[in-house]
N, C-alpha and C positions, 0 to 999 in steps of 0.2 A: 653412328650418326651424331652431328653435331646437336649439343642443348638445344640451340636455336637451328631449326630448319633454313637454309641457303636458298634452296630450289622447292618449290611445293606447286602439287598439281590437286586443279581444285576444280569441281563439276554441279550445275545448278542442272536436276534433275527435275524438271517441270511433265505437267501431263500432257504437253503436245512436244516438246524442242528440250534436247540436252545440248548443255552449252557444257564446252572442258578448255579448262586456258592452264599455261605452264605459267609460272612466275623466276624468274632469277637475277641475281645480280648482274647489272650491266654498266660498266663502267663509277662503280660503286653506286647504285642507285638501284631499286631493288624495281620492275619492269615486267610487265606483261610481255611477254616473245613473243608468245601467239596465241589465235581463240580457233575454237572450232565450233560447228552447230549442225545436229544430226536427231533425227526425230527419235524421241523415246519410244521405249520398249516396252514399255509394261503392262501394256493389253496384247490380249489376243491379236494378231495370230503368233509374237515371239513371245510374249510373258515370262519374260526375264528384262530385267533393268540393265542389269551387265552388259547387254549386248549393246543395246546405245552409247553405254561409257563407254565401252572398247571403242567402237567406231569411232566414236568423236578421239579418241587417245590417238585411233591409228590412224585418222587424219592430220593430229598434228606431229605426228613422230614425221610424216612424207612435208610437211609445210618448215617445220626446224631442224631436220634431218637430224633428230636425236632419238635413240630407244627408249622406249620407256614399257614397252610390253616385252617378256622373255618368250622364249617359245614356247612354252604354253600359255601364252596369253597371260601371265602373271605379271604384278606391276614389279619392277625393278627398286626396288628398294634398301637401304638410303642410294645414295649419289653414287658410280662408278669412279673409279682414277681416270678413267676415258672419258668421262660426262654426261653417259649414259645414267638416264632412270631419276629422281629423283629423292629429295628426304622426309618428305612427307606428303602426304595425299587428305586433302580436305573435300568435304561435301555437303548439297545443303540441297534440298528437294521440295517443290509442291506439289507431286505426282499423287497422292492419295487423295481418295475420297472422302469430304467432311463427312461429318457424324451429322446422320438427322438426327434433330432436338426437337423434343414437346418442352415449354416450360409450364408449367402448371405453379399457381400460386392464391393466396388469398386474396389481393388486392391487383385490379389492370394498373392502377395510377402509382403504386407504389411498388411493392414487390414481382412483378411482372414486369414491368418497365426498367426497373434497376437489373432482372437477370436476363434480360436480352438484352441491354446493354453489353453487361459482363460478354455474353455469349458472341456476340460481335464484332468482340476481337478475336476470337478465336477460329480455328478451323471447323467450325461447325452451322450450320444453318438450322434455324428456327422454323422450323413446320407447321405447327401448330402453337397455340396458347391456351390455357383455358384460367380462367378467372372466379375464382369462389365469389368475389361479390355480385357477380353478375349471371349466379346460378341461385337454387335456393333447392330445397328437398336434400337426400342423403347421397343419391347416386345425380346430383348438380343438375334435378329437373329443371328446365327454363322458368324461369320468373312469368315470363309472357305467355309462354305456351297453356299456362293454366293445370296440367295433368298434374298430377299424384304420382310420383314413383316412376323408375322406368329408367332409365340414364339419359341423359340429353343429350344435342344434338355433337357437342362439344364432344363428351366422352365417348362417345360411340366413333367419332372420328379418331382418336387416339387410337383406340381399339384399332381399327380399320389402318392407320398408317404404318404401325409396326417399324418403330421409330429406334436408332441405335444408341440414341440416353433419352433419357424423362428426368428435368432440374426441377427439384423440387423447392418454390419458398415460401415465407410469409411469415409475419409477425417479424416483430420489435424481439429482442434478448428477454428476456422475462417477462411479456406479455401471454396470452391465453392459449392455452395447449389445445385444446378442444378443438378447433375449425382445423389443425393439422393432423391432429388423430384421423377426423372427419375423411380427410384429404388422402390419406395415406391406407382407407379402408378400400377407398376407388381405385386405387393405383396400383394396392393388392389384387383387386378383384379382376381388373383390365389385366393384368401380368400372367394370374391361375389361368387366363382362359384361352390366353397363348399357346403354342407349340413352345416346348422348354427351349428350341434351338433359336428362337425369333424371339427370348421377351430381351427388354434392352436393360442396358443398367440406372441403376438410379444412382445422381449426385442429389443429396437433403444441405439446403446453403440456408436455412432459417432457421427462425427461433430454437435456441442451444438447449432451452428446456425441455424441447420437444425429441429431441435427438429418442430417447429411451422407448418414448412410444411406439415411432416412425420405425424403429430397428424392428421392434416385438410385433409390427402387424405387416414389415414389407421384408425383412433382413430374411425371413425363411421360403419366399417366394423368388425373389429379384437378388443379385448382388446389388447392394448398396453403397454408398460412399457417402462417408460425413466431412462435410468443411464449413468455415465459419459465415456465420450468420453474413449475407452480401447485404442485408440492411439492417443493422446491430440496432442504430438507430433513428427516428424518421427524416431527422437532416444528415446522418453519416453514412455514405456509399462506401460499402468495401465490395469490389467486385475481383481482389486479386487472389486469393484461397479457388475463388470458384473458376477464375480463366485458369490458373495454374492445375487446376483437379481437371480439365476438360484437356488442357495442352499434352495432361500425360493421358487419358482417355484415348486422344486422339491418336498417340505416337504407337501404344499399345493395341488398340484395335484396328491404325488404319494402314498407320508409314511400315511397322514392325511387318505386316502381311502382305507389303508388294513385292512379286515375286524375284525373288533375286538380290533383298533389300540387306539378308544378312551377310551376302559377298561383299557388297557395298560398303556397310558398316565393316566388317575384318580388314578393310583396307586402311581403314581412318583411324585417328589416334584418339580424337576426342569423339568420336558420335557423329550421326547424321544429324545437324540440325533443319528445324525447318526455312524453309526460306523466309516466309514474313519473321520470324527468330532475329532471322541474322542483319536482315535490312534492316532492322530497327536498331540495332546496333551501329551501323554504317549512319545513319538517322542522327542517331544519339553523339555519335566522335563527331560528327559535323558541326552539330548543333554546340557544342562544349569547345572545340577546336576553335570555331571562328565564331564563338558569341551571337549565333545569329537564332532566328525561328525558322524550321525547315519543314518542311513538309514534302514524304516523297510519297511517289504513288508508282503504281504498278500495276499496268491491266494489260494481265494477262488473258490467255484463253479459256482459262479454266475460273480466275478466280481474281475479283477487283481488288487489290490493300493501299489502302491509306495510313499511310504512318505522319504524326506529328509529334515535334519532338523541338523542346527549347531549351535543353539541358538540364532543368529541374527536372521537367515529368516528360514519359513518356503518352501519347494514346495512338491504339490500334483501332480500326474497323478492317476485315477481313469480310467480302462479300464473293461467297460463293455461286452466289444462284444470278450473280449479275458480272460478265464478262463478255469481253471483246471476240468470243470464240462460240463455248459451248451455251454461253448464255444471252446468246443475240434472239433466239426463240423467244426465251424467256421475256428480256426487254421489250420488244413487240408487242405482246401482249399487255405491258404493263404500263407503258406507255402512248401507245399506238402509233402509226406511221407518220400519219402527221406531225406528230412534236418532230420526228429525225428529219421529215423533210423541211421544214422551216429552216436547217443549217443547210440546206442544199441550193444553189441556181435554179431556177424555171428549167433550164437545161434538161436537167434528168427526171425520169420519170418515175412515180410511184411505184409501178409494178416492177416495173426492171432493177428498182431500190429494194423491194420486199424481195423478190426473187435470189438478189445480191447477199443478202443476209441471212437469209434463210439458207442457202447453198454455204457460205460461212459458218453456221453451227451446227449444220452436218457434218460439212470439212475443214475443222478448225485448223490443220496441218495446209492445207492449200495457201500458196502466196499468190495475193490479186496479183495480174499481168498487168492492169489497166489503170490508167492512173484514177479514173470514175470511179472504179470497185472501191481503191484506197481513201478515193472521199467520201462514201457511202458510210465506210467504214467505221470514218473519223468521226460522221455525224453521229452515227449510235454510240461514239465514244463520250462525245458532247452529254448527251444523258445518260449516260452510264457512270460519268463523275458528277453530273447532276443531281443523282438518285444517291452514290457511294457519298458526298460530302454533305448532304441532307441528313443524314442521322445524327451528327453531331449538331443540327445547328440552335437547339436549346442548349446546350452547355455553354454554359457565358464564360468559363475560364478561357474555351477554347478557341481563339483570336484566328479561323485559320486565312480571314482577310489579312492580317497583318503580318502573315507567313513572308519572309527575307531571303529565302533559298528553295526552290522549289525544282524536285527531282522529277524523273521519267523515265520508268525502266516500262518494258514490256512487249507487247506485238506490236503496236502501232511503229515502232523502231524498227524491228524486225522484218515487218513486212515492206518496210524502203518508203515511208509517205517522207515528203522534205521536213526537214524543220518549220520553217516559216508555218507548216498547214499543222504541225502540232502542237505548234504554242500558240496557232490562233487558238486552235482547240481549246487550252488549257485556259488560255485568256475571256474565250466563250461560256468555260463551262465552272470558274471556281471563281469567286467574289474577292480576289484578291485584289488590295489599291495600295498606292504608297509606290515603293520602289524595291524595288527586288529582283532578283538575279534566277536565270532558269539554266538547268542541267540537264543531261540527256545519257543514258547508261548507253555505253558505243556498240558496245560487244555482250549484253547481257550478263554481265556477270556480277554488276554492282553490288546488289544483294548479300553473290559469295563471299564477297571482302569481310563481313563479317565472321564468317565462320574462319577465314585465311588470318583473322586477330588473333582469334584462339592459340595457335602454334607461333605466329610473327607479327605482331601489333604492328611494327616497324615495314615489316614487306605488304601489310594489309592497307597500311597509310601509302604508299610511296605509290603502288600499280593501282592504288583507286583514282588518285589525283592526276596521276602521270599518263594514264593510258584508260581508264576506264569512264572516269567521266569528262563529257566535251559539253563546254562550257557554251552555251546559245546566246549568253547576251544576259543585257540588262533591259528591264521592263518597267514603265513609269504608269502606273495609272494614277491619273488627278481626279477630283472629286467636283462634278460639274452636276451645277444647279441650273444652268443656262440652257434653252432649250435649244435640239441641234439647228446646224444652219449653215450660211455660210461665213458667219460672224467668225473668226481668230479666235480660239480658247488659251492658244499658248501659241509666244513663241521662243525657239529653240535657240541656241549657238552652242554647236559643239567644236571642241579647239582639240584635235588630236594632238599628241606627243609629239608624232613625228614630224608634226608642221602642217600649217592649213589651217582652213575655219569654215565649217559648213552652218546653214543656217537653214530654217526652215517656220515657216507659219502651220500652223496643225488647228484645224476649221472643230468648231463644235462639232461631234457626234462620228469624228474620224479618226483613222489609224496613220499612223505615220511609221514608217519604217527608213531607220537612218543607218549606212553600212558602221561597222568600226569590225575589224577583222578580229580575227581570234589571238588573244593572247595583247592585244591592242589597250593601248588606255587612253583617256580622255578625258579632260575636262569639260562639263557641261553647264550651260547656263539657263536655266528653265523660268518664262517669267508669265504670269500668269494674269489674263487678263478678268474681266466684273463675271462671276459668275461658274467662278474654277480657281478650287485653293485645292492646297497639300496637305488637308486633316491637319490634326492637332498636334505632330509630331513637328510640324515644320509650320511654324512663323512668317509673316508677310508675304506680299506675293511674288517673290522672288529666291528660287532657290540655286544652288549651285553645290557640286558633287563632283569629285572624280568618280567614271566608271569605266567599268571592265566591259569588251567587245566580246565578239563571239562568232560562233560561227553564221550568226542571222544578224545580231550587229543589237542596235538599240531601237528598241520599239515605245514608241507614244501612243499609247490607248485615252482616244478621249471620247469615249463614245458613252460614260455616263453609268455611273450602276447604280439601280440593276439596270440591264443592257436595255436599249430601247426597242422591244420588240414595234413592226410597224401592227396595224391594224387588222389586218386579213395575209392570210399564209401568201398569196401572190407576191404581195408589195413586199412582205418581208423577206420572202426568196429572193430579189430584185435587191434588197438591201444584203441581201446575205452576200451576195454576187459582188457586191462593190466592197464590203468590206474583204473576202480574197484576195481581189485587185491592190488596196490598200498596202496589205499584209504578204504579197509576194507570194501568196499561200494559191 
């Protein structure tokens, strides 16, 4: 096999849909052939992984008429003289189960807060919390409850969840040992009163002084793990030791044990990586390649991620207990129906809405038939980036209004809703203004490009751009202090390339939706009437830009952030309904 792999076949193994695409050169240009998409395997009743890759392989061997399985089902590896089989085989999964997490610490406001952060990006959900300042006695009796002795209500919940890590933290780098001894005597005692097979492991992410204690009263109970302090000190956040200790946690107790996962892995050259891994990498060459700020997201059925990424820094949020599938129960409760019906028409009804989504995270594998199912859908999708883009929004570094590129991999793709209904979506549900450009993963594989780096940076570049992301257009939100109406906020002149000039008035509090095809350019001239400017980025009221078309074309959101909800759920359904219309959606 050549240094550099030529042909590579490469499979995103999610826990509802394996996607498998061949990559090769075509006409020197390195080209997606073809995709496949075949539900996973990794529960009961096949519990084997392998048998979904195969299917999806042995769909696209009948789709490119090329082998790639020998007769025993073995991959063909490297390339044939005939052309059969390929040179390398990459892969990248979210089919495992997160790690329930307790984090326990001395402080809710500081060390609690910094390690569910950390924990957030990772493949793990937060369960519980418990908080030394807001306990008092030795076994963390309630401050309020008044009792003497006893464990509270807090630990006794630990107890009772039987959780698969406990993060331990608190204190400054050289501050006070004591309240962690303290901490570490509960954690012992919660651990002894377990079955040995059920107690979970401990990661200790605080004070370094404490490490010596922490080992001598939990190290002969629990296995442990030490990494460095995630708040060294009270203005310095290090939360990368402790995502890093949980990512390998994760790969060791959850990816390593899906059944069939070490067939998978012998097939690859470098590892299975995990999917949010590898799209943050695809994130990252975006972000560095065209200078811009990107933000991609991904809601899937098992699990929301948020990637943002401006070339300097990376940040994750990874939500597992809030997705478009298994976690639409979950939302309901967390939300309530009414917030999802507010993004719907009067048209459809409550119950047949609740019924909709509830039948959805039962059968997350189910594709809606109906074009209602798919808007129901999209509405619980609307607070689902609601709820996933809300935990960053104390972080003032994190601009993710001012996001330049914004991606879309996931079910909402999958399941067939049009374009136009999932950038209203995105337009609905994330505070982005200015101007920027939306993307949409075709074929589900966008993700993989990442891991397809590892082997061919060069073939990971060329079938991301080429075939796997389709470009939806460019999106202008202005920043209107005028109340809606029928007053002119802006008007348009767009000058295509290819000759022509459209024009258009866009009314306070509307959408405007202008064609410009895919692959299409354009000059634009945007001129901004009392009571609607272009933020701080852009000077007077008159701006002008070449942009790129797409497949939805160019959208003018002037409808004001934050959105103008109306008054009462009725008139706002009634508003929801027009803005649709608007939006082609």
């Amino acid at each position: 096999m050549a240094d550099v792999p030529t042909s590579i076949l490469v499979t995103d193994v999610g826990a509802v849909a394996t996607k498998v695409g061949l990559i090769d050169l075509v006409a020197g240009e390195y080209r997606l052939v073809g995709a496949t998409r075949t539900m996973s395997t990794c529960d009961a009743p096949h519990d084997d992984v392998m048998m979904g890759v195969r299917q999806g392989i042995m769909q696209l061997e009948a789709l490119t008429g090329r082998r790639l399985l020998d007769s025993k089902n073995a991959l063909i590896k490297p390339t044939r003289l005939d052309g059969d089989g390929v040179d390398a085989f990459v892969a990248v999964t979210s089919a495992a189960l997160p790690l329930h997490t307790v984090v326990i610490g001395l402080s809710r406001d500081y060390s609690v807060l910094s390690a569910q952060r950390a924990v957030d990006s990772t493949f793990a959900v937060v369960e519980h919390t418990i908080a030394v300042d807001e306990e008092s006695g030795r076994w963390g009796t309630t401050a309020s409850d008044g009792r003497a002795g006893g464990p509270s209500a807090a630990v006794e919940k630990l107890a009772e969840l039987k959780p698969d890590l406990i993060v331990m933290v608190g204190g400054i780098d050289g501050g006070a040992v004591a309240p962690l001894r303290e901490m570490a005597n509960i954690v012992a005692a919660v651990g002894a009163a377990m079955d040995e097979s059920q107690r979970p492991l401990v990661i200790f992410a605080g004070n370094r002084e404490a490490r010596g204690d922490v080992a001598e009263r939990i190290g002969g109970i629990l296995q442990l793990r030490m990494v460095e302090n995630v708040l060294p000190k009270l203005d310095q956040l290090n939360p990368t030791p402790l995502q890093n200790e949980i990512e390998l946690v994760y790969r060791q107790r959850q990816v390593e044990k899906i059944t069939g996962f070490d067939k998978l892995a012998a097939w690859t050259e470098k590892g299975v990586l995990t999917s949010a891994d590898a799209y943050t990498r695809v994130a990252e060459y975006l972000a560095r390649k065209y200078q811009l700020r990107v933000l991609a997201l991904d809601l899937g059925a098992a699990a929301t991620t948020l990637i943002y990424s401006d070339g300097a820094q990376n940040k994750r949020a990874i939500l597992e207990e809030t997705s478009i599938g298994y976690g639409l129960e979950a939302l309901l409760d967390r939300v309530g129906l009414e917030k999802i019906m507010r993004w719907l028409p009067n048209s459809f009804e409550a119950d047949s809405v609740h019924a909709q989504l509830l039948n959805q995270a039962i059968h997350p594998t189910a594709t809606p038939t109906r074009a209602q199912d798919l808007t129901a859908l999209n509405a619980a999708g609307r607070e689902i980036l609601l709820h996933s883009a809300g935990i960053w929004h104390d972080e003032a570094k994190l601009a993710l209004g001012d996001s330049e590129l914004i991606l879309l991999s996931g079910a909402p793709i999958a399941r067939g809703s049009k374009p136009t209904a999932l950038l209203l979506m995105l337009l609905d549900s994330l505070d982005t203004r200015g101007i920027f450009s939306v993307a949409a993963d075709s074929v589900g594989l966008v993700p993989a490009m990442g891991a397809v780096a590892a082997v061919n940076p060069e073939a990971a570049a060329q079938a991301l751009e080429n075939d796997c992301l389709v470009t939806w257009g460019t999106v202008f939100v202005p920043q209107v202090t005028a109340r809606a109406g029928d007053a002119v906020a802006l008007t348009v002149r767009v000058e295509p390339q290819r000759g022509g000039q459209l024009e258009a008035d866009v009314k306070l509090g509307s959408l405007e939706l202008i064609p410009l095809g895919e692959g299409e350019k354009a000059n634009v001239e945007i001129r901004a009437e009392r009571g609607v400017s272009f933020g701080e980025a852009i000077k007077g009221s008159t701006f002008k830009r070449e942009v790129q078309g797409g497949t939805v074309g160019l959208m003018i959101d002037a409808r004001g952030r934050p959105l103008p909800f109306a008054d009462n759920l009725e008139r706002q359904r009634e508003k929801m309904q027009q803005w649709m219309w608007e939006a082609g959606a």
